[in-house]
C-alpha angles and dihedrals in degrees: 000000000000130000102263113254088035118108113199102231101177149319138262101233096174157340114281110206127321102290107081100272126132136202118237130214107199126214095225129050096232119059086196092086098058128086138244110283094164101119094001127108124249132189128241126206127179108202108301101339126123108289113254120216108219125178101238097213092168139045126155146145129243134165083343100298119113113234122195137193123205126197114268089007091117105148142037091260084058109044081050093064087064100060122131095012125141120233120215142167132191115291082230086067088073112092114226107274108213119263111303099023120106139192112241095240084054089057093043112095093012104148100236120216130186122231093269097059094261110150108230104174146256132322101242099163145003125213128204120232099174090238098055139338125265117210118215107227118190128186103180105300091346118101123194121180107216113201105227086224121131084241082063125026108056105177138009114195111185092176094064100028097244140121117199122210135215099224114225130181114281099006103111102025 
């Protein structure tokens, strides 16, 4: 469980090279959403254990893969300290998104009803296609892919934590 206020943004899967660095999975397919982290601190958490506030100094981009550098982390011993961490900010740090638009960590978690009022679960993941989203809906052992799509997806209430379908044939059988 994470810190309130806190929005995991990715993890630190590995070491990169012997010179401190780390290699960063992130949490969302387009980097562009994220902040600026460069000379801010973020917070790192490793499973349930207390948050740790780190200094990020470094973030770039190479061969796809997204390398980090944190204050003090200057050779390989230390950087592998930081495996397996989770990075997160301050949900504050997101800039507004226009109407309709919404962050992945707003959708996540969202309970999900068919039109006709049928509870179907709770958003738990979301997966990019590269076309649309699919949101990941479970209801105990039962999966449903919901295509993020307007003939969809009717209504999205962040307020009260619900997304509301439009239920199509075929779509949840």
């Amino acid at each position: 469980m994470q810190p309130e206020g806190l929005i995991a943004v990715g993890r630190l899967t590995k070491p990169h090279g012997l010179r401190g660095e780390l290699v960063l999975l992130p949490y969302v397919y387009d980097l562009e959403l994220l902040p600026d982290l460069v000379q801010r601190p973020v917070f790192l958490q490793h499973g349930h254990s207390r948050v740790q506030q780190h200094m990020l100094t470094e973030w770039r981009v190479v061969h796809k893969r997204v390398l980090i550098r944190l204050q003090g982390c200057e050779d390989l011993t230390a950087a592998e300290a930081f495996r397996e961490h989770e990075v997160l900010i301050p949900r504050h740090w997101f800039p507004p998104l226009t109407a309709g638009e919404y962050y992945w960590f707003e959708i996540e978690g969202l309970a999900v009803y068919g039109s006709d009022g049928r509870y179907l679960g709770t958003v738990v993941e979301i997966i990019y296609t590269g076309s649309n989203d699919v949101y990941v809906v479970r209801n105990g052992t039962q999966e449903t892919l919901i295509p993020a799509l307007r003939d969809v997806v009717r209504t999205i209430d962040l307020e009260h934590g619900e997304m509301r379908l439009f239920t199509a044939a075929g779509l949840l059988d």
